[in-house]
LUMZA-394673 format. One record per atom (N, C-alpha, C): residue in one letter; z, x, y. Coordinates in steps of 0.001 Angstrom, whole numbers, plus 500000, padded with zeros to 6 digits. Example, Ala and Ser with C-alpha at 12.3 -4.5 7.8 and 13.67 -1.06 7.14 Angstrom:
a507800513190494310;a507800512300495500;a507800513200496700;s507080512850497750;s507140513670498940;s507870512900500030;
//
This chain:
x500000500848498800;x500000500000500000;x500000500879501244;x499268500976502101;x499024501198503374;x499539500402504528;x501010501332505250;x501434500925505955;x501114501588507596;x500961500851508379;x500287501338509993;x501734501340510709;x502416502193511392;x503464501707511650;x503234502378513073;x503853501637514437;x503199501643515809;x503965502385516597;x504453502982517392;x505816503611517556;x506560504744517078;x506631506198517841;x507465506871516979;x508774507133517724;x509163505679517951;x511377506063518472;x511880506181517333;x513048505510517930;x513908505493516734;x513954504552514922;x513385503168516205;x513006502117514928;x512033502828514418;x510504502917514764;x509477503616513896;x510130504661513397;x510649505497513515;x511013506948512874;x511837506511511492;x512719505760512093;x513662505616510667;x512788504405509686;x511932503765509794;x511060502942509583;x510585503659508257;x509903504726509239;x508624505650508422;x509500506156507704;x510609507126507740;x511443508299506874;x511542507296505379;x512238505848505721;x512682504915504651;x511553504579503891;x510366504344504320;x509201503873503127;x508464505237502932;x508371506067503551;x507799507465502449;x508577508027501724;x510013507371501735;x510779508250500260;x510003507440499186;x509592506069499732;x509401505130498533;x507921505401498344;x507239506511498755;x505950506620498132;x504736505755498730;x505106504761500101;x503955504344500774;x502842504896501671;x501587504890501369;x500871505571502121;x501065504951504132;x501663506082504277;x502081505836505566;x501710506336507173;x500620505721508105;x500342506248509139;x501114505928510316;x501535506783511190;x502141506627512072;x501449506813513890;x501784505956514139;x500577506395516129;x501433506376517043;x501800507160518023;x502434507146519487;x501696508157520432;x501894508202521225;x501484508770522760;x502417509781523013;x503445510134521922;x504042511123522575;x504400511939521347;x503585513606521679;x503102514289520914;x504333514951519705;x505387515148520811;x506522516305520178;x507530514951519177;x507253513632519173;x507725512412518068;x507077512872517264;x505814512894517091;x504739512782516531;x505007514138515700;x505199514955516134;x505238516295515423;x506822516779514306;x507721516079515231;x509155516295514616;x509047515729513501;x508230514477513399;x508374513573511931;x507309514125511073;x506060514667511041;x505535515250510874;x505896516308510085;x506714516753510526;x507338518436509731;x508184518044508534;x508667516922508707;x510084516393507650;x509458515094506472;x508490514511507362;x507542513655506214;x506610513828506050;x506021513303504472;x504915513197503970;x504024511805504771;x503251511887505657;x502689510542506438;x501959511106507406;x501255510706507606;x499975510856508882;x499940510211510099;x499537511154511103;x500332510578512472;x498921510553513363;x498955510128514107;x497604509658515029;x498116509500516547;x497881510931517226;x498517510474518724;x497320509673519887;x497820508796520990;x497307507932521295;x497855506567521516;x497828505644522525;x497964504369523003;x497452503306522003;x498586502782521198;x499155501970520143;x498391500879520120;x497687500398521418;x496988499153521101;x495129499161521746;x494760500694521973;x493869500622521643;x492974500688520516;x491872500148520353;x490717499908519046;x490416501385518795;x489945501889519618;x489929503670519474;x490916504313518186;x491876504588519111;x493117504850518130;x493726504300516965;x493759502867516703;x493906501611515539;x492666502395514742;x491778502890514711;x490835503015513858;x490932504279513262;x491031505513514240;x491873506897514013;x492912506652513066;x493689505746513236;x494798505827512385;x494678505012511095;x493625504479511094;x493212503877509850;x493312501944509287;x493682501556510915;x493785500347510788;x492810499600509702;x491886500164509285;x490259499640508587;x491339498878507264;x491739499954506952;x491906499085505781;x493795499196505284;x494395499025506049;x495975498852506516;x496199497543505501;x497479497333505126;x497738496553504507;x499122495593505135;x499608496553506164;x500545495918506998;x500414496571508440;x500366495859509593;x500958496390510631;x502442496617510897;x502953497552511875;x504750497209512238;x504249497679513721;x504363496782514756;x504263497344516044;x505466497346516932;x506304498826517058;x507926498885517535;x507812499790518361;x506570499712519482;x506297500475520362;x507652499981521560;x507932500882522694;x509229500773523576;x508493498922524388;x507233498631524477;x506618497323524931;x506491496550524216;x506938495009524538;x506641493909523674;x505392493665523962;x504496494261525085;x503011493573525686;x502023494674524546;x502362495822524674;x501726496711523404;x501622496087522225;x502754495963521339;x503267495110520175;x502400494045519970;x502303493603521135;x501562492102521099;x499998492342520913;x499472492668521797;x498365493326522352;x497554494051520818;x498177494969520441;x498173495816519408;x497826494850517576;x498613493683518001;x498329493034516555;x497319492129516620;x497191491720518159;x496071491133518167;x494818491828518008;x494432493315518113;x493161493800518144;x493527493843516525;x494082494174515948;x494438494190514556;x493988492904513610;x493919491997514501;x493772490586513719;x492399490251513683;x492187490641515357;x490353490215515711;x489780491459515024;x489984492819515427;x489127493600514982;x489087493687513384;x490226494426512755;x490017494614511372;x490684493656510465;x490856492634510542;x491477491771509869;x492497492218508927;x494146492865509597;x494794493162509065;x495665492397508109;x496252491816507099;x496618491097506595;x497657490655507103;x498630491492507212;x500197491254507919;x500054491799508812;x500890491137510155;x501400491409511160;x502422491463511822;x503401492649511951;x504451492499512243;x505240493446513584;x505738492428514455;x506187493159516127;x507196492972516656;x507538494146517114;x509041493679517747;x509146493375519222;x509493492140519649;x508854491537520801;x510927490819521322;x511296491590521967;x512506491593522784;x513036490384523640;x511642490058524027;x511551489257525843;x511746487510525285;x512694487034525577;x513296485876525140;x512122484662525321;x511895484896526558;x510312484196527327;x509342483571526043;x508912485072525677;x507897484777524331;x508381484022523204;x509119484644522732;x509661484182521250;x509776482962521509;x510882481945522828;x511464480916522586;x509766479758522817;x509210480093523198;x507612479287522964;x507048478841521860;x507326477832521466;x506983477102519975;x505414476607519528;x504997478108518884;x503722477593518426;x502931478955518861;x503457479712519916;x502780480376520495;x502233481704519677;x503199482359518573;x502978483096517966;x501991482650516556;x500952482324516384;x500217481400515801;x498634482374515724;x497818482467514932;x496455482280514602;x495437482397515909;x495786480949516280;x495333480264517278;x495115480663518451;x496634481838519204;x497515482301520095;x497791483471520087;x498645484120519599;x498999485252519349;x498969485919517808;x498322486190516882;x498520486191515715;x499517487647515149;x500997486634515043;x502034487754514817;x502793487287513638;x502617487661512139;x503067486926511441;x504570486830511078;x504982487815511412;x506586488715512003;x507234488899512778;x508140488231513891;x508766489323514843;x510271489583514072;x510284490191515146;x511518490942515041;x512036491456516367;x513324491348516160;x514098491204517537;x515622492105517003;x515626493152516936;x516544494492516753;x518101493904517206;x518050493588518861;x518852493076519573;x519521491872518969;x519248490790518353;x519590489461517544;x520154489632516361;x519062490522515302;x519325491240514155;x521257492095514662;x521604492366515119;x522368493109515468;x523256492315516133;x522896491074517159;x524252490300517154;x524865489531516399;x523650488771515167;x524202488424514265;x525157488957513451;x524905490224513286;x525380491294512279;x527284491012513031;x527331491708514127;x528520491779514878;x529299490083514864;x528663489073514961;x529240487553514935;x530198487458513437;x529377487973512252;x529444487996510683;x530999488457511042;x530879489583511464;x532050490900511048;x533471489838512230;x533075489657512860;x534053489080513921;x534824487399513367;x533920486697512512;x534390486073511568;x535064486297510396;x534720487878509884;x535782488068508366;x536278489184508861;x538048489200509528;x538300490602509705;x538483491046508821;x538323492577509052;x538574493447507829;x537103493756507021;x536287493114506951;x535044493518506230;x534012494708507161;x533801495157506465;x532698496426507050;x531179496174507147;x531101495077506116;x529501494707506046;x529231492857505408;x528821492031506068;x528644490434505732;x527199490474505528;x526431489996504593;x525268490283504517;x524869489048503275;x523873487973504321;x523879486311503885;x522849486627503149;x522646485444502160;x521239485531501091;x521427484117500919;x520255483802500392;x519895482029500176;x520059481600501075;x519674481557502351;x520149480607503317;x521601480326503660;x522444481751503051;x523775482220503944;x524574481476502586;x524074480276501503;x524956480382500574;x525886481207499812;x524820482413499761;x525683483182498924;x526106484580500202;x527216485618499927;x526630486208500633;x527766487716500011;x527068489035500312;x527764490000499661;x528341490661500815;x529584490775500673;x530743492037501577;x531339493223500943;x531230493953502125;x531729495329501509;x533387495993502382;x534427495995502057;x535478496538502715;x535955497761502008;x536728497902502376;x537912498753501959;x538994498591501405;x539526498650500164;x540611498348499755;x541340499314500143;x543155498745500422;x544033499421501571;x544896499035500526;x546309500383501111;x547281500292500316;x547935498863500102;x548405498502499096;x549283496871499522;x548215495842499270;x546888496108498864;x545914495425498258;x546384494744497095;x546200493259496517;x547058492471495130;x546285493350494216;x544832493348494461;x543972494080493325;x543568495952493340;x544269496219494277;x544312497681494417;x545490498561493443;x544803499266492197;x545932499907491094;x545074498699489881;x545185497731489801;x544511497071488806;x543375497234488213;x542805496486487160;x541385496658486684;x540746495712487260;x539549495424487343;x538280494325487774;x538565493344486686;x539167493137485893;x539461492118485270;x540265491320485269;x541388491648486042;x542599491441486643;x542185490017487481;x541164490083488199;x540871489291489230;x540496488068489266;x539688488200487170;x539201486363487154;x540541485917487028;x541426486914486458;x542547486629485785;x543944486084486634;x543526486770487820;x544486486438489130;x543869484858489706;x542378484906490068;x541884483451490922;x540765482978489821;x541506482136488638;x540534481637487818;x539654480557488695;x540089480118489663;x538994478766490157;x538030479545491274;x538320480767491411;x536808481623492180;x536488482472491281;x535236482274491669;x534161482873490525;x533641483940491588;x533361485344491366;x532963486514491934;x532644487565491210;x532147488320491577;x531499489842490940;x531248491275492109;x532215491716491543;x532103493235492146;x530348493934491886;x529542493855492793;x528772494775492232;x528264496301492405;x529726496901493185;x529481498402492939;x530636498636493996;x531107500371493712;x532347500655494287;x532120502087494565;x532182502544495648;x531611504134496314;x533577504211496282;x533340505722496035;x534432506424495832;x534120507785496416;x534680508247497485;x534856509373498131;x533316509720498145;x532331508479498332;x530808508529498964;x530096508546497493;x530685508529496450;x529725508249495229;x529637506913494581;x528808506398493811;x529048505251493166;x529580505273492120;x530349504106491740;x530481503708490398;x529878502310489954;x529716502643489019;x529163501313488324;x530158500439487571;x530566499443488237;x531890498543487924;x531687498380486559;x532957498254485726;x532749497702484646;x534334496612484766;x534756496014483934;x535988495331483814;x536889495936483423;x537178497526483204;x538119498312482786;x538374498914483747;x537370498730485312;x537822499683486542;x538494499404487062;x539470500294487431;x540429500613487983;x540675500568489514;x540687499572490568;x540154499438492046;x541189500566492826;x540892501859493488;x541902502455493993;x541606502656495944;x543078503045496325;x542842503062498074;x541980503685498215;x541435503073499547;x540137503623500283;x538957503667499870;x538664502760498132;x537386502538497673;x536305501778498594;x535557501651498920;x534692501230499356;x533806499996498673;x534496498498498217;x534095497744497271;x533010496840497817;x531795496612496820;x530917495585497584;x531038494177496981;x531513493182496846;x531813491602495887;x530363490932496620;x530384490005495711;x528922488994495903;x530228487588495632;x529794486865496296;x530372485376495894;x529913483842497038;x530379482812496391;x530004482061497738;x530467481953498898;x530278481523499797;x530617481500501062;x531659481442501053;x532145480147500499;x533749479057500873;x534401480643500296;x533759481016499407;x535106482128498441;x535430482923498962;x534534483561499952;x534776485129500434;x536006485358501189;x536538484457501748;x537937484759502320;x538901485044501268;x539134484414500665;x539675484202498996;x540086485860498514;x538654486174498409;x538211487266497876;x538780488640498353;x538705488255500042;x538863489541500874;x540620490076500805;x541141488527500706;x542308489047500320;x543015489337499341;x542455489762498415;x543054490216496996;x542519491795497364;x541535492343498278;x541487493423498213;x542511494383499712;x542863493402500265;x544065493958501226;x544808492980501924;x545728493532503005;x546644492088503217;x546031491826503597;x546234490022504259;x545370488700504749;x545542489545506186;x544329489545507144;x544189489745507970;x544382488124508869;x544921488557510160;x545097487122510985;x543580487149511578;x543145485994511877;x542048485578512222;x541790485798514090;x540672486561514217;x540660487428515436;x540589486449516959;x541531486290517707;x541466485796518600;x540773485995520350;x541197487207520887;x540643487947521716;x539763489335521446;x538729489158522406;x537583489807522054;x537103490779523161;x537260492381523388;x536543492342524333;x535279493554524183;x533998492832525145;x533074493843524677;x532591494692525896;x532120495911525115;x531569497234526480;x530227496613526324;x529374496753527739;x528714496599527600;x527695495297527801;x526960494996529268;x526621493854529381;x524740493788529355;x524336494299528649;x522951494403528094;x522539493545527166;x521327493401526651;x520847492195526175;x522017491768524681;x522245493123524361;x523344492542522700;x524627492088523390;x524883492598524219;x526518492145524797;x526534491008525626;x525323490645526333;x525370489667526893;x525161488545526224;x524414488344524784;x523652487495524057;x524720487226523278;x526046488193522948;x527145488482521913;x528223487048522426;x528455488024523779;x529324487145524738;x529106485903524949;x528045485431524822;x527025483872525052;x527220483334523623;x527520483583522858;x527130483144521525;x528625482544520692;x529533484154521220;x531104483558520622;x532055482911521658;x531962482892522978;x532821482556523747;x532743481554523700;x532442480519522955;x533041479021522782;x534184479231521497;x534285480150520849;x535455480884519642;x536328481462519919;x536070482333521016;x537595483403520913;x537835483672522580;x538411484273523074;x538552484502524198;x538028485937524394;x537258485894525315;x536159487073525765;x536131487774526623;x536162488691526704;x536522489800528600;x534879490812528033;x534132490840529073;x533359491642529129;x533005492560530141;x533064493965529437;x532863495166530851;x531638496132531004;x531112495871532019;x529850495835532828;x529858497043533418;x529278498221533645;x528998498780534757;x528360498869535850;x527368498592535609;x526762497974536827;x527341496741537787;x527311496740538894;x527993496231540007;x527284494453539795;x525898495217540158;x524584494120540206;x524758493152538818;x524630494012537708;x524496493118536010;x525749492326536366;x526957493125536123;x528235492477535918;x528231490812537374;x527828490934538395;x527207489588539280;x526486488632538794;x525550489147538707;x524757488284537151;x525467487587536076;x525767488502534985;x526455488101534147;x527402487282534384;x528001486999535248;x529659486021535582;x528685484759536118;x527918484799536460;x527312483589536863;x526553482864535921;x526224483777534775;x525494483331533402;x526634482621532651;x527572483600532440;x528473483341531100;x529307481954531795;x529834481141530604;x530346479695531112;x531915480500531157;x532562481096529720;x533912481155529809;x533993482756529482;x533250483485529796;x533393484742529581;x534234485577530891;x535145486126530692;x535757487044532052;x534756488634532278;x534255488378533036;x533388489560533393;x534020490537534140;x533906491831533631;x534995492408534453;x533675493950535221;x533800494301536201;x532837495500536609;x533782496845536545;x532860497936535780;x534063498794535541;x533498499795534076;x533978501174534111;x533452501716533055;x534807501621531640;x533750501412530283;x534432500835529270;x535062502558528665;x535323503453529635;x535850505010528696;x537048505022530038;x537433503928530857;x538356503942532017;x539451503627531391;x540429504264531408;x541434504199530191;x542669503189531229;x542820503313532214;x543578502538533163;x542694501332533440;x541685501011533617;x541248499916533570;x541236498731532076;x541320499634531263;x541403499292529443;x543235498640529805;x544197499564529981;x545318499284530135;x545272497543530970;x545116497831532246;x545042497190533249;x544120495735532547;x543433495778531557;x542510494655531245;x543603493910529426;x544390494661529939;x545542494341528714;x545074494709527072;x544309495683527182;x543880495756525749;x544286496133524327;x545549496235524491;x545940496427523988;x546761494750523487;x546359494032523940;x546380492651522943;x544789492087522429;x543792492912522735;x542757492648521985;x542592493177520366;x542012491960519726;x541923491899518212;x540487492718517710;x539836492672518816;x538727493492518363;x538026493703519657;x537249495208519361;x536673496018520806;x535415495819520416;x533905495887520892;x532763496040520516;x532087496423521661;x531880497773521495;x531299498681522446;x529596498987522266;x528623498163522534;x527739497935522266;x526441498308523813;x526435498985524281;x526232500035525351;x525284500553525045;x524215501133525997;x523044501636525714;x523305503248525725;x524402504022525494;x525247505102525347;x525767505213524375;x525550506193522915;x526251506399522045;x527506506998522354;x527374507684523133;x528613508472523229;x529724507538524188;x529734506642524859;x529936505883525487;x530792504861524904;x529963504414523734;x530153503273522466;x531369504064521298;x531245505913521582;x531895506251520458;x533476506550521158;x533653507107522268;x534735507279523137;x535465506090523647;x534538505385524174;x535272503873524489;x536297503000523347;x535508503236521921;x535992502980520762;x537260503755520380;x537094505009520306;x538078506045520096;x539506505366521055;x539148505333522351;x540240504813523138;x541171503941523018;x540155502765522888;x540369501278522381;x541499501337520913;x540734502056519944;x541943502253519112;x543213502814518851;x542912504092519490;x544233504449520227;x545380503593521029;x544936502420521934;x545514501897522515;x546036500709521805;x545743500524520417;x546321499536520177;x545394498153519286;x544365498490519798;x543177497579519268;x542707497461517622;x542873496199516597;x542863495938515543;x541736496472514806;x540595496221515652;x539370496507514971;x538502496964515733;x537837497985515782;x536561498590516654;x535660498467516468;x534208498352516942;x532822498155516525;x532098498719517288;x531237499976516933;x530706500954517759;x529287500585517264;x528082500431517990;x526941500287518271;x526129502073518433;x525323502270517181;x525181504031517076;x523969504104516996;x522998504417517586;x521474504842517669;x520960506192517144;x521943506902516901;x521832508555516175;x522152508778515020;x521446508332513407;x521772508466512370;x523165509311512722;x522986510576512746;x523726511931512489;x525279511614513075;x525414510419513884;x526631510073514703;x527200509139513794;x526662508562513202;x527139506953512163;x528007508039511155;x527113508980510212;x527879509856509277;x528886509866509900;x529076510539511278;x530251511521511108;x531615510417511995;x531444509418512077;x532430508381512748;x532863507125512077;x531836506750510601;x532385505441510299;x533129505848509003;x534023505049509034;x535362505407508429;x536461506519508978;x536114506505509726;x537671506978510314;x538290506348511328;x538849506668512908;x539288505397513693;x538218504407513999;x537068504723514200;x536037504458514347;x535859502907513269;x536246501274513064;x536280501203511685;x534860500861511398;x533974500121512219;x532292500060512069;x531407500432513105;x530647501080512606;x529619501886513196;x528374501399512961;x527852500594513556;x526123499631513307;x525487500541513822;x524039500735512846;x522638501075513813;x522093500479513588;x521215500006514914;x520111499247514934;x519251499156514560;x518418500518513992;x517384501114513639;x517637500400512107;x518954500830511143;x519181500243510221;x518902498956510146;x519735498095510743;x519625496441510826;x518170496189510582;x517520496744511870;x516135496608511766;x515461496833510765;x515255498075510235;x514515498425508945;x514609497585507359;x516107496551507348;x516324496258506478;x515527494751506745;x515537494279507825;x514904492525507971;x513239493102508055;x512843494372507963;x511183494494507472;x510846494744506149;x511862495172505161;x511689495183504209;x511389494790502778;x511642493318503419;x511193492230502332;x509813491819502562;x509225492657503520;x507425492013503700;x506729493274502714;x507891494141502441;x506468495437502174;x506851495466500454;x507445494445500031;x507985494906498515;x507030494098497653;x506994494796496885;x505714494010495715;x505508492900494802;x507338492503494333;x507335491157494061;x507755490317495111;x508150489145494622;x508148487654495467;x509871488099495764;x509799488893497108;x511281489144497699;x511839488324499285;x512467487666498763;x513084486667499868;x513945487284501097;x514706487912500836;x515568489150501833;x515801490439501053;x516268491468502082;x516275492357501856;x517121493413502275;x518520493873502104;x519563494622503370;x519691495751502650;x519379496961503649;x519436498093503656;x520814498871503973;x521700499299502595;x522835499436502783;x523207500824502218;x524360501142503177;x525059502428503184;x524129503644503607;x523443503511505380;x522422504416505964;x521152504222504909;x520817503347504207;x519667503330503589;x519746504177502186;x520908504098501625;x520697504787500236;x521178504092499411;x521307502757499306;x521698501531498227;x520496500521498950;x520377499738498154;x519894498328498649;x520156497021497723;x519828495836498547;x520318495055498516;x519690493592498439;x518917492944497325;x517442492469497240;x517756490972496721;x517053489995497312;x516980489020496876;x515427488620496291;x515081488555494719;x514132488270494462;x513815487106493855;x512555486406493738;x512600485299493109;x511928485475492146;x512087484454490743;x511552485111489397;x511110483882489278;x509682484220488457;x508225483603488270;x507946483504486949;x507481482286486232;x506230482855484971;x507391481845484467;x506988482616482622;x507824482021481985;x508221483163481146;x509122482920479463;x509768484045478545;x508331484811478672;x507152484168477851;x505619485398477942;x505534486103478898;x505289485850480499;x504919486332480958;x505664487018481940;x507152486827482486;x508303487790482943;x509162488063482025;x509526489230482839;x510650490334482007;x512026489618482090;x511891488525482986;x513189488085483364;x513463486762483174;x512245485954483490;x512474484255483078;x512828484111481746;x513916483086481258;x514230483043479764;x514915483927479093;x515609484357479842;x516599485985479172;x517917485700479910;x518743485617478638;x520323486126479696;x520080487355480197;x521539487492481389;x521338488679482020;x521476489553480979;x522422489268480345;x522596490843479147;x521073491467478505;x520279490450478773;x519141490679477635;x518245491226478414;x518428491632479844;x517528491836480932;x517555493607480893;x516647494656480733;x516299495682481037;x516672496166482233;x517836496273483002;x517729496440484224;x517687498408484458;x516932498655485409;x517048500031486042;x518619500554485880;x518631501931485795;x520063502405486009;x520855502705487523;x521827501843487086;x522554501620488963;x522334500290489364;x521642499767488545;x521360498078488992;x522476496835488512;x523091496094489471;x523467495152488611;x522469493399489566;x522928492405488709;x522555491497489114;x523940491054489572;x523889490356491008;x525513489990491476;x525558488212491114;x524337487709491466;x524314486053491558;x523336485378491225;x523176484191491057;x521851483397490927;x521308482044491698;x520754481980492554;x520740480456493405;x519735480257492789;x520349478970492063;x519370477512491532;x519100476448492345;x518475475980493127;x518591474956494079;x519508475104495274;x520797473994494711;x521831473835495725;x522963474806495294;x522556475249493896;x523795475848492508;x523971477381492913;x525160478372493172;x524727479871493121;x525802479538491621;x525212480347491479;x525693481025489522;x526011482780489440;x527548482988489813;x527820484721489653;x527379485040488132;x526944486143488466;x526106486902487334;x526953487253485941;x526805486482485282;x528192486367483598;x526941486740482536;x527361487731481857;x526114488086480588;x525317487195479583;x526221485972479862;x525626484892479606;x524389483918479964;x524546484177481673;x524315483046482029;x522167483610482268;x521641482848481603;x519932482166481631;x519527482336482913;x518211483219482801;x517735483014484169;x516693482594484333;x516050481221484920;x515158480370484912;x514261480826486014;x512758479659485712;x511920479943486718;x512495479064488052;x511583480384489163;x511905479807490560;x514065480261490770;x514250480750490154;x515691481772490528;x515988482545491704;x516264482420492431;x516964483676493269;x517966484251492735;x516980485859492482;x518151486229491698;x518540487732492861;x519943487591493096;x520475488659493714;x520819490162492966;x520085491371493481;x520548492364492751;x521233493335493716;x521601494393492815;x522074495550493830;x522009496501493464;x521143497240494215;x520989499063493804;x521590500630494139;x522349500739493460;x523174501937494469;x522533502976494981;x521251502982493889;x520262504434494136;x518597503862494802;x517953503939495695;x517086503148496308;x515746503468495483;x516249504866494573;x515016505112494160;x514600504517492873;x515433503479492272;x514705502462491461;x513945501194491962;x514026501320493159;x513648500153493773;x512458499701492886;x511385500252492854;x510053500389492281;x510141499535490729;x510962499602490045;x511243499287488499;x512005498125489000;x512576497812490123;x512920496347490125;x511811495678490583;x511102496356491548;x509851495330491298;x508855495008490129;x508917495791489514;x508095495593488478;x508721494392487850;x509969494584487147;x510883494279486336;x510142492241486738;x510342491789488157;x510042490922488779;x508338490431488737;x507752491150488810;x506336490891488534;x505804490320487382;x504614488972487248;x504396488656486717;x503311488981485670;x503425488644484449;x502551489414483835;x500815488608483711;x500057489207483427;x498476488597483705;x498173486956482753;x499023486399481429;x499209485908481164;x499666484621481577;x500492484793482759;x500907483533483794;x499784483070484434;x498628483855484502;x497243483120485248;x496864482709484286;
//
């Protein structure tokens, strides 16, 4: 598969690095030479310098016979522009852009055939407040990550000393909450995996990922540490499109203080927000932090167009007293070296992003797709086709299923039904079946595994 990918920042960069481990023939185009060259030296992929949405260059880079666009140029008018010569000129199959500007998107119909032909957007900024809304609803979790239409959904925390199921085995647990049904499906230990079995042993500071239903996950979270109180005051750095869109979204939930630097934004903003306290002022002002009482805030989210900004402000914030931190990180190399320690989540965007494109470029019938732990696990919702003849998977208990090594299956949505993954339980056509990979480089054998065989035609 031939992927065109538009942009070499940060989204394109980490874009490209993530699908040439996986072996996609991959071209890359920007206008700015020394991107172009840095990625170049470190990947296998072909780069084409030049203005992203001319026909000239689209052709240089091989648009002819592309099998996907990704246009994540710094312009939504490029992006745009760019898929349209893509559509008229070479009739690219997929089209996919990241288009920011609220204007466009909220226009119903407009992204269409007809109009704009964009079969994808994507919006980094949204992707990313959702993400932060998730976490601000389950304290204590490190990662909320919905499948089926948010029925089911898998979290990843930390088990802490004083955990009911921390010192116990994984078996302990049907055995503790027989009326919730759940499945551990993998447990990093001092950054390695294990592959759960019911004899494991859950110890502090594991890093556990559970799959279960919605209603359960609270349930759940607290058997792996004490019950966290449910987060009341909120305050965020940062009044840019995620902090402002953040602040707009929960302040009918919790009580909200937001800090602005800019004189001008923070004016704005107080006249936007209905119940938000807008405050003008830098979020690393440690007397203004005092002075803004923060030290009765339940959670900080420093979400700033400044990593270092997002990582100090955080640092502070916890120091002073603050339950939970949430640092917003644009520099792979900064996420390593800050999440898990005071620091307690560290989002990149680039991540978020890369994981909501990933279900367009996979080879079977994949419904979502989350790119987890910096992109070296993943996290797949596929749907299974055919029948016993012609899939590897329709008509087989799970036990009977071939799975890749490092793979488990966590769940199954039947309709309205999710079904946690029991060695028993049949997996029918039209399944969503949830898996999880600790190692990304089987990805390939789960698609197969999913693919139908020539017999189903």
């Amino acid at each position: 598969m031939k992927i065109l990918i538009l942009g070499a920042g940060q989204v394109g960069g980490t874009l490209a690095e993530n699908l040439a481990k996986e072996a996609f023939d991959i071209s890359l185009v920007d206008n700015d030479p020394a991107s172009l060259q840095a990625l170049a030296d470190r990947l296998d992929i072909q780069t084409t310098e030049g203005w992203a949405s001319h026909p000239d260059v689209l052709r240089r880079a091989g648009a002819d016979d592309a099998d996907i666009i990704v246009a994540v140029t710094s312009s939504d008018e490029v992006n745009m522009i760019a898929c349209q010569v893509c559509y008229s000129l070479f009739r690219t199959p997929t089209k996919i852009a990241r288009v920011r500007a609220a204007t466009y998107s909220s226009r119903e119909g407009f992204f269409s055939k007809e109009h704009m032909p964009i079969d994808v957007l994507i919006n980094p900024e949204r992707v990313v407040k959702q993400h932060i809304h998730e976490l601000l609803k389950h304290p204590g979790a490190l990662q909320v990550l919905d499948f089926a239409d948010g029925r089911v959904q898998l979290v990843a925390m930390r088990a802490y000393y004083g955990g009911p199921l921390v010192g116990q085995a994984l078996s302990f647990l049907r055995e503790h909450m027989p009326k919730v049904d759940t499945r551990v499906a993998a447990i990093f230990r001092r950054g390695k995996a294990i592959i759960p079995k019911g004899s494991t042993v859950i110890e502090v500071d594991d890093e556990v990922f559970f799959i279960a239903a919605r209603e359960h996950i609270d349930a759940v979270m607290a058997e792996l540490r004490k019950v966290e109180r449910p987060f009341k005051r909120i305050m965020i750095a940062g009044g840019g499109n995620i902090g402002a869109s953040l602040a707009e979204e929960i302040e009918d939930e919790y009580g909200v203080k937001l800090l602005e630097y800019s004189a001008h934004r923070a004016k704005h903003l107080a006249g936007q927000l209905a119940d938000t306290v807008v405050i003008q002022g830098s979020a690393t002002d440690r007397d203004l932090l005092l002075e803004e009482n923060i030290e009765q805030c339940d959670a900080f989210c420093a979400v700033t167009n400044d990593d270092e900004v997002n990582i100090m402000s955080s640092l502070m914030a916890k120091r002073l007293g603050v339950r939970q931190v949430i640092a917003l990180i644009s520099k792979p190399a900064y996420v390593d070296l800050v999440q898990g320690g005071e620091i307690d989540i560290a989002i990149s965007p680039q991540q978020a992003t890369t994981s909501s494109l990933l279900s367009h470029v996979r080879r079977a019938d994949v419904a979502r797709v989350h790119s987890l732990r910096r992109g070296a696990a993943e996290a797949i919702e596929a749907v299974a086709h055919g029948d016993s003849k012609s899939s590897k998977v329709v008509g087989r208990r799970i036990s009977e299923i071939a799975l890749p090594p490092g793979t488990n299956i966590g769940a199954i949505v039947r309709g309205s039904d999710v079904l946690i993954a029991h060695d028993d339980v049949m997996v029918e056509q039209d399944d969503h079946v949830i898996l999880f990979l600790v190692d990304k480089k089987h990805v390939r054998a789960v698609e197969r595994l999913f693919q139908v065989g020539l017999t189903f035609f």
